[in-house]
BADREN-769058 format. One record per residue (C-alpha): residue number from 1; residue in one letter; x negated, y negated, z negated. Coordinates in pm, 1 decimal, decimal comma. Layout:
N
(r NUM; 'a'; (X; Y; Z))
...
//
This chain:
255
(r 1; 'x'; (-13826,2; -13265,8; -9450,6))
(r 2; 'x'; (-13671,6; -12927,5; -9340,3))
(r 3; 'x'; (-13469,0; -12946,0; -9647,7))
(r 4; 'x'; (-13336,5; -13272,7; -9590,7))
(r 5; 'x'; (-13205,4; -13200,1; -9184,1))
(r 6; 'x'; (-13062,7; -12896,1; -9335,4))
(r 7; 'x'; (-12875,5; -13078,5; -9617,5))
(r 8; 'x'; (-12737,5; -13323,0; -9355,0))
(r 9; 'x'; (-12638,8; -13107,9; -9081,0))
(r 10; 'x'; (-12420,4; -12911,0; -9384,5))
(r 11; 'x'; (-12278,7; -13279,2; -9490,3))
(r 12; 'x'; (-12244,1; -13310,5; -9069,6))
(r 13; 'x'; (-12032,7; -12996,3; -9004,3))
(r 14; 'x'; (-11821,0; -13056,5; -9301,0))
(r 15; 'x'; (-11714,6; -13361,8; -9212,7))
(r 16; 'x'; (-11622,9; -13261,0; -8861,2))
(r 17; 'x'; (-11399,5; -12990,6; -9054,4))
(r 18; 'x'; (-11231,0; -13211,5; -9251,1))
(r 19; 'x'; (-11145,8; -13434,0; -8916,6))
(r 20; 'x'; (-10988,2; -13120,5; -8746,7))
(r 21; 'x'; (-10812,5; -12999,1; -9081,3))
(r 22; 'x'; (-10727,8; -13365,9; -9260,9))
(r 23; 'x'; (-10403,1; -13166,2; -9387,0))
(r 24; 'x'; (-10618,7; -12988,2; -9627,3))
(r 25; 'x'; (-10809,2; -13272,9; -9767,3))
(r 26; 'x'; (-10479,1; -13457,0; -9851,2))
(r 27; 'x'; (-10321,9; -13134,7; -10026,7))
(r 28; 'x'; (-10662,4; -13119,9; -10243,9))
(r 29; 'x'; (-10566,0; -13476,1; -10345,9))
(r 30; 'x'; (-10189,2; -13425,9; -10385,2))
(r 31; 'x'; (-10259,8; -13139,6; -10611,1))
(r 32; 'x'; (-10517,7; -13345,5; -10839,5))
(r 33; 'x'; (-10247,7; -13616,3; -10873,8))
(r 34; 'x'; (-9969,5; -13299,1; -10961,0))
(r 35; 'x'; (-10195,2; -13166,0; -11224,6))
(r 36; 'x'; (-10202,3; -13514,2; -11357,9))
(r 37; 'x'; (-9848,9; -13525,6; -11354,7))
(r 38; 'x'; (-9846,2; -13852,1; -11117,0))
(r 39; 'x'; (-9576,4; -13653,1; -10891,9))
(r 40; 'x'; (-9538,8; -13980,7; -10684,0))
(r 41; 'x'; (-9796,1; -13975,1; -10534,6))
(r 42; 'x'; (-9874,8; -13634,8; -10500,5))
(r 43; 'x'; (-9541,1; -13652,9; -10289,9))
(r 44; 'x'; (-9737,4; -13912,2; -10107,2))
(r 45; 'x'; (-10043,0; -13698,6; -10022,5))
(r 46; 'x'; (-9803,6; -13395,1; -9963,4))
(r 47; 'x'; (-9637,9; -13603,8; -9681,3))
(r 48; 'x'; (-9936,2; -13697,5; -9509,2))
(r 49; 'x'; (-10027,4; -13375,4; -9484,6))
(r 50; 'x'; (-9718,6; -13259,5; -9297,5))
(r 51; 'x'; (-9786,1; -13585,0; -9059,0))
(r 52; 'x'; (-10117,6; -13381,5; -8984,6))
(r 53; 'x'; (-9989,8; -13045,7; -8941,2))
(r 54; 'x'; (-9625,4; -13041,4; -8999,7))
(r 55; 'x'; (-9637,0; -12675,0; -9001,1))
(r 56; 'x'; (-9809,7; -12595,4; -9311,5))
(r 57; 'x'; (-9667,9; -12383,9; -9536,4))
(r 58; 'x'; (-9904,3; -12478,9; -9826,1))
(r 59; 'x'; (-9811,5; -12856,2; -9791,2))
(r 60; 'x'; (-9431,6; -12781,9; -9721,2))
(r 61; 'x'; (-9467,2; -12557,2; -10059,6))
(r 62; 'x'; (-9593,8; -12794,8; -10267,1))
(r 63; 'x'; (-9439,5; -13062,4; -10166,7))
(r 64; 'x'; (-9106,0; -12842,3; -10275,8))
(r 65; 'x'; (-9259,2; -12761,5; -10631,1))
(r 66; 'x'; (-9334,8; -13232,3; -10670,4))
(r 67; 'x'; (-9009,8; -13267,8; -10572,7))
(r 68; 'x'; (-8846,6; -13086,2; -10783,6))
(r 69; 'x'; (-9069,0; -13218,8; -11082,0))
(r 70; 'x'; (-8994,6; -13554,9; -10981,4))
(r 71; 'x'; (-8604,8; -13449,3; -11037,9))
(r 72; 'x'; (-8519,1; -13480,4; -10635,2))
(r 73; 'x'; (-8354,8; -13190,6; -10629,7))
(r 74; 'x'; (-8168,3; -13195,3; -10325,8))
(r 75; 'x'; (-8477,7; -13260,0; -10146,3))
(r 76; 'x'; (-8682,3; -13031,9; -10343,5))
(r 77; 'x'; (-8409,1; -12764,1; -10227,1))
(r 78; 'x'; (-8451,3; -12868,1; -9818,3))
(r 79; 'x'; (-8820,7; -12866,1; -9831,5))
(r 80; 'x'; (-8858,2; -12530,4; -10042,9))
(r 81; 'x'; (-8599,1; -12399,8; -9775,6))
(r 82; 'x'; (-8854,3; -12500,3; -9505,0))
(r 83; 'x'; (-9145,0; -12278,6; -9697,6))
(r 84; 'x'; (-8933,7; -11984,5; -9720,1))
(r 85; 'x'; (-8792,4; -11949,7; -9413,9))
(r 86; 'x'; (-9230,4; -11904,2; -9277,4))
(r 87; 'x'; (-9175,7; -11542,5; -9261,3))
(r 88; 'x'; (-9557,8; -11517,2; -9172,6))
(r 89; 'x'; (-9652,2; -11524,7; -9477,3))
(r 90; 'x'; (-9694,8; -11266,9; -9749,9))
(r 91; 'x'; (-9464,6; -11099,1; -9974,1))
(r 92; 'x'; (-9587,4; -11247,4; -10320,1))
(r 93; 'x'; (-9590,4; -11594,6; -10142,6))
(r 94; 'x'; (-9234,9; -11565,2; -10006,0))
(r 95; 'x'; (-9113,1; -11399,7; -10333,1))
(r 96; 'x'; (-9247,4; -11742,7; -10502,8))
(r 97; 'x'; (-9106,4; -11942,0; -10287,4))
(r 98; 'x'; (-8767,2; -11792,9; -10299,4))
(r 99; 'x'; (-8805,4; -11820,1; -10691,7))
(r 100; 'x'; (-8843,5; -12204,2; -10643,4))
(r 101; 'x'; (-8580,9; -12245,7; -10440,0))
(r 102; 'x'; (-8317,6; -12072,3; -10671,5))
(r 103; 'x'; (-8490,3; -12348,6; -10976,8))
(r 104; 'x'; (-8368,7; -12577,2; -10743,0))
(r 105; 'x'; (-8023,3; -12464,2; -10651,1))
(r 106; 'x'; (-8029,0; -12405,6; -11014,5))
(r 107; 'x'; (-8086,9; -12773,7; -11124,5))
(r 108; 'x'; (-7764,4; -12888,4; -10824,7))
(r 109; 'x'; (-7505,1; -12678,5; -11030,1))
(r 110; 'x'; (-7502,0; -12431,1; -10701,9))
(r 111; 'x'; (-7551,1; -12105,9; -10923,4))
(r 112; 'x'; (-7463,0; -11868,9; -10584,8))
(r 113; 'x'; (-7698,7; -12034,6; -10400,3))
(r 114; 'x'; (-7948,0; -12009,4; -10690,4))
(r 115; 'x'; (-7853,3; -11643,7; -10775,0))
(r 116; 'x'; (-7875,4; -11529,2; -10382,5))
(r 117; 'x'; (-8227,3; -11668,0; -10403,7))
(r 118; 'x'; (-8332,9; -11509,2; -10714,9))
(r 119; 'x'; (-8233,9; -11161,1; -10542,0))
(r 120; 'x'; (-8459,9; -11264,9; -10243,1))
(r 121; 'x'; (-8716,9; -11328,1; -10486,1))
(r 122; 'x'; (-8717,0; -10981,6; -10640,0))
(r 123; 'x'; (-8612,7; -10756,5; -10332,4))
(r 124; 'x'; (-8965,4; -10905,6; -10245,1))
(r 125; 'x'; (-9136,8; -10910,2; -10584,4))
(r 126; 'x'; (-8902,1; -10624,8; -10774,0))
(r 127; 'x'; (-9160,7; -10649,4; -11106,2))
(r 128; 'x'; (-9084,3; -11036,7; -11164,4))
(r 129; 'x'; (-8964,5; -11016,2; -11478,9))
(r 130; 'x'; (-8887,4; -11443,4; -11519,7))
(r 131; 'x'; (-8732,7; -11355,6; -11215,4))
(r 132; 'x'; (-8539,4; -11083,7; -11318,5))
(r 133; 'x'; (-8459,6; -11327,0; -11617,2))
(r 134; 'x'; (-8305,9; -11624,2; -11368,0))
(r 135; 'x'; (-8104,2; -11366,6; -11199,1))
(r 136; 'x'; (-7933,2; -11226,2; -11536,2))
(r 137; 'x'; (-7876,7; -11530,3; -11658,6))
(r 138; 'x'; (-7755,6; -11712,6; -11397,9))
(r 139; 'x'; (-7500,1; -11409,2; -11278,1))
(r 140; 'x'; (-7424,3; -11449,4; -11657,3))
(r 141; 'x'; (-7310,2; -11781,3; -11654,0))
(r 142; 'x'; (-7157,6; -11755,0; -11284,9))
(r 143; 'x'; (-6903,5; -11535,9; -11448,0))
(r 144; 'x'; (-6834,4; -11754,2; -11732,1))
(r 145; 'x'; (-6736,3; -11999,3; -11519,0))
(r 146; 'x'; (-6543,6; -11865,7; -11289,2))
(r 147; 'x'; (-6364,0; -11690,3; -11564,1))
(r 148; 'x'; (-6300,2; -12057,1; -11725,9))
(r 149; 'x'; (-6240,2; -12237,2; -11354,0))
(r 150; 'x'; (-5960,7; -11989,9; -11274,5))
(r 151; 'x'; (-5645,5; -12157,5; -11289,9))
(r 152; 'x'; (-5326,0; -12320,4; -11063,1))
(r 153; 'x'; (-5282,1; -12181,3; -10735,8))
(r 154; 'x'; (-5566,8; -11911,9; -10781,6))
(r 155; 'x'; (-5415,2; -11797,5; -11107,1))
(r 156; 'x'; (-5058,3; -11747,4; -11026,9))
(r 157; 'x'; (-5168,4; -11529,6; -10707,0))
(r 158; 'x'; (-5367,7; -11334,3; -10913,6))
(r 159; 'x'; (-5122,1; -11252,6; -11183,7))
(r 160; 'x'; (-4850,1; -11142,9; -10884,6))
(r 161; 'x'; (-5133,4; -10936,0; -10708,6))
(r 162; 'x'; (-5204,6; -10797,9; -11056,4))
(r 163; 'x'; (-4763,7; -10733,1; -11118,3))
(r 164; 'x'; (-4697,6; -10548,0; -10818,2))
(r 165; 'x'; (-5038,9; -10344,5; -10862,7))
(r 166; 'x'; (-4909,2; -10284,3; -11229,0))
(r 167; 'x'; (-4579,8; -10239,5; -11069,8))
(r 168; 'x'; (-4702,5; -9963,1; -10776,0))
(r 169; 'x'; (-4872,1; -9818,9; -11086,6))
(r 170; 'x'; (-4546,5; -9727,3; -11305,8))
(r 171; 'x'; (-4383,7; -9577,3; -10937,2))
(r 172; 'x'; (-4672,2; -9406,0; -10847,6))
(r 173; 'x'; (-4704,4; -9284,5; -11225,7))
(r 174; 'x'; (-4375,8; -9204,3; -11223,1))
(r 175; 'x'; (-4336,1; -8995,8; -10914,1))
(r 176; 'x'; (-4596,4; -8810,9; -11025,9))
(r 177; 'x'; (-4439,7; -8744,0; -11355,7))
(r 178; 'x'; (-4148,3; -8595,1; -11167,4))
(r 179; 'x'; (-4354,6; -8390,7; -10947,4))
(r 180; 'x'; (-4520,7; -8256,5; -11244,8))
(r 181; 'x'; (-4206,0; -8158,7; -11403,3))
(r 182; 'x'; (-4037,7; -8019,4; -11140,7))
(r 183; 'x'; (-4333,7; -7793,0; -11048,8))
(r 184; 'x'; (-4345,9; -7675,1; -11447,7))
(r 185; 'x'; (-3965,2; -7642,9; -11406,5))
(r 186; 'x'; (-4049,9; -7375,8; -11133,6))
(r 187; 'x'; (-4300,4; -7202,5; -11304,8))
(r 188; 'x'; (-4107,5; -7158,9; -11559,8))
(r 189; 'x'; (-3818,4; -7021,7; -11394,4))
(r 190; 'x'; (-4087,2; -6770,3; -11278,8))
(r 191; 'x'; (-4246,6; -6673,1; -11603,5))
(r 192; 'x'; (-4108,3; -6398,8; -11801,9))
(r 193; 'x'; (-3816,9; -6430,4; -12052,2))
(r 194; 'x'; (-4011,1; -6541,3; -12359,8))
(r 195; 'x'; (-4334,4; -6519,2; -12208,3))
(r 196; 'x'; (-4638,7; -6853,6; -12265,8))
(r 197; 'x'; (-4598,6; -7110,4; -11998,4))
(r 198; 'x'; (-4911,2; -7140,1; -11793,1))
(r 199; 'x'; (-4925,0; -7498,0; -11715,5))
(r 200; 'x'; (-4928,3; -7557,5; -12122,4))
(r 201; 'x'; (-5299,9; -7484,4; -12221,3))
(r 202; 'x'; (-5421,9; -7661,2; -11844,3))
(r 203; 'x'; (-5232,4; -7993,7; -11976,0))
(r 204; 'x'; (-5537,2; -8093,1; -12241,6))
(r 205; 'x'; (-5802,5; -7991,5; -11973,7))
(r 206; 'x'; (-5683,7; -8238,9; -11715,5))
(r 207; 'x'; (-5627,0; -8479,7; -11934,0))
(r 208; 'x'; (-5980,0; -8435,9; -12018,9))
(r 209; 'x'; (-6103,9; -8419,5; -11648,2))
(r 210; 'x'; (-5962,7; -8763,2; -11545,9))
(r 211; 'x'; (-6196,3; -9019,6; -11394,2))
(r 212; 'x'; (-6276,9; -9331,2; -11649,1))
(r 213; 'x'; (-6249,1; -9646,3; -11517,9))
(r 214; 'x'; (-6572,5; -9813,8; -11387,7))
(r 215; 'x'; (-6680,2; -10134,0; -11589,5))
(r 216; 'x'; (-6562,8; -10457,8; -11534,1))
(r 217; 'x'; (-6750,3; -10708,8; -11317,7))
(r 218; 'x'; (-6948,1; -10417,7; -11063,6))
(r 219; 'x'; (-6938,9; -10560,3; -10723,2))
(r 220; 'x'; (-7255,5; -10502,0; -10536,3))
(r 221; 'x'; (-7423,4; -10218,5; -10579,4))
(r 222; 'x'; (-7756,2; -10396,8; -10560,7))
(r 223; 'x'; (-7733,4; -10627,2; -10835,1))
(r 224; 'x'; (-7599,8; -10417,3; -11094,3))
(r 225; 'x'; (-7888,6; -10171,9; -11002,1))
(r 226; 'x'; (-8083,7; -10515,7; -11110,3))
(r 227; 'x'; (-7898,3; -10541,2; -11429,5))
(r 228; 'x'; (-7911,9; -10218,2; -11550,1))
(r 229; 'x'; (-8272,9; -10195,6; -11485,8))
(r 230; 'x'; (-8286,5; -10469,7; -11690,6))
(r 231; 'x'; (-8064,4; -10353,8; -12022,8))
(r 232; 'x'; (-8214,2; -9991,9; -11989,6))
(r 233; 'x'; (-8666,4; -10063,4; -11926,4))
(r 234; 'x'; (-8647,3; -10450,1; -12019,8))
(r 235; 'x'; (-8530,2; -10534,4; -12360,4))
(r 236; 'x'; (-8713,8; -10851,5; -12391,0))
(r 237; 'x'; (-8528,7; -10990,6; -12093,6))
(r 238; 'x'; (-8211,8; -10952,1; -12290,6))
(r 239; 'x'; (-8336,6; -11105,8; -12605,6))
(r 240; 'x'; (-8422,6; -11412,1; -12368,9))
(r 241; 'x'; (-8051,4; -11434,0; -12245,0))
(r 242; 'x'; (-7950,5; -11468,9; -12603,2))
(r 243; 'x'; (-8219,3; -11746,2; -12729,6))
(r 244; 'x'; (-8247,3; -11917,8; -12389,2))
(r 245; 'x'; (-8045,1; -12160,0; -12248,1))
(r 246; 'x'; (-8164,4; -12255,7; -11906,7))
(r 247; 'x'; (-8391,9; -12077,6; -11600,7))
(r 248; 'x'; (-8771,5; -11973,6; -11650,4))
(r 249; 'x'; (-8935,2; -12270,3; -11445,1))
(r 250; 'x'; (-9297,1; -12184,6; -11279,5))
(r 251; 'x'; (-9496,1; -12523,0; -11167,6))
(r 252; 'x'; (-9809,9; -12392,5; -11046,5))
(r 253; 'x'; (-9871,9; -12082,6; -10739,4))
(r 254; 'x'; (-9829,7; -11761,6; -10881,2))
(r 255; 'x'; (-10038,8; -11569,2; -10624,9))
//
């Protein structure tokens, strides 16, 4: 008998929990239905929960990650927004989020967006390395296609900016050539009859001491840290630029 009032007043109180929390019984439900791969209507269930408690990030989250494997990407990219922007919640959770949203920038062709997300993702979660792989590649082929999208207007500026820096180059070159000479032409005048020139053994050494130029394609300081963390600690992250061909895609939490 005891048993039996105790059994019900446990069925009793979770049942008034579920009437104050409905959101959560509706994300249990969308998530059975996104294991199953029925994304409809987990989208469904997702929804309802937001009409419960609109500000849920676990809802707005998931909803995101059906969206996106329902192929809505646009929408999949608003609602992930939505999740990422809870800065309540914790780093891991954030730095997931953030991941999602750059799959989903990804997917629209908008690789800035995607790679500004991806650097979210690990300033929050540095030892993501599928992370750190979406980042690489997608600077990777950012570049190529700028490099192959340059052209017309763009092009033609670029070449003049690049003539008269070529061209400031030879006069600034060349003025210092004559500076140089004239100041060996002095020291020489100086320098005993017959005597070694000074300047001539320095020439090598400062030849040797000039700066070498930085390598192409450093802009931020930030992501090339990134990258060369990458290429010098992560070798397997390079070997998946070469046989990959698209972003690391995560469907479940990863927290």
């Amino acid at each position: 008998m005891y048993r039996f009032i105790y059994l019900f007043f446990m069925l009793a109180t979770l049942g008034a929990h579920a009437q104050r929390m409905p959101e959560r019984s509706e994300v249990r439900k969308g998530n059975r239905h996104y294991n199953k791969g029925d994304y409809k209507t987990a989208i469904e269930r997702y929804t309802r929960a937001l009409g419960h408690a609109p500000e849920s990030f676990e809802a707005t989250y998931d909803l995101g990650n059906a969206l996106y494997k329902a192929e809505m990407f646009d929408k999949a990219e608003q609602t992930i927004s939505r999740a990422a922007a809870d800065t309540l919640r914790t780093d891991a959770e954030r730095a997931e989020t953030f991941y999602n949203l750059g799959n989903a920038q990804f997917k629209q062709q908008k690789y800035k967006e995607a790679l500004e997300s991806y650097r979210r993702s690990l300033l929050l979660n540095p030892a993501d390395m599928e992370a750190k792989y979406n980042y690489a590649y997608t600077k990777k082929l950012l570049e190529q296609n700028q490099d192959q999208q340059g052209g017309g207007g763009n092009d033609q500026q670029q070449n003049q900016d690049e003539q008269n820096q070529n061209q400031d180059s030879e006069e600034s070159q060349q003025n210092q050539n004559d500076s140089e000479q004239n100041q060996n032409n002095n020291e020489e005048s100086q320098s005993p009859e017959g005597g070694q020139d000074p300047a001539q053994p320095d020439d090598g050494q400062e030849d040797d001491g000039q700066p070498q130029p930085l390598p192409a394609g450093i802009s931020e300081q930030e992501q090339q840290q990134m990258l060369d963390a990458i290429q010098a600690q992560e070798d397997k992250t390079q070997d998946k630029l070469k046989e990959k061909q698209g972003v690391i895609v995560r469907g479940k939490k990863n927290w």
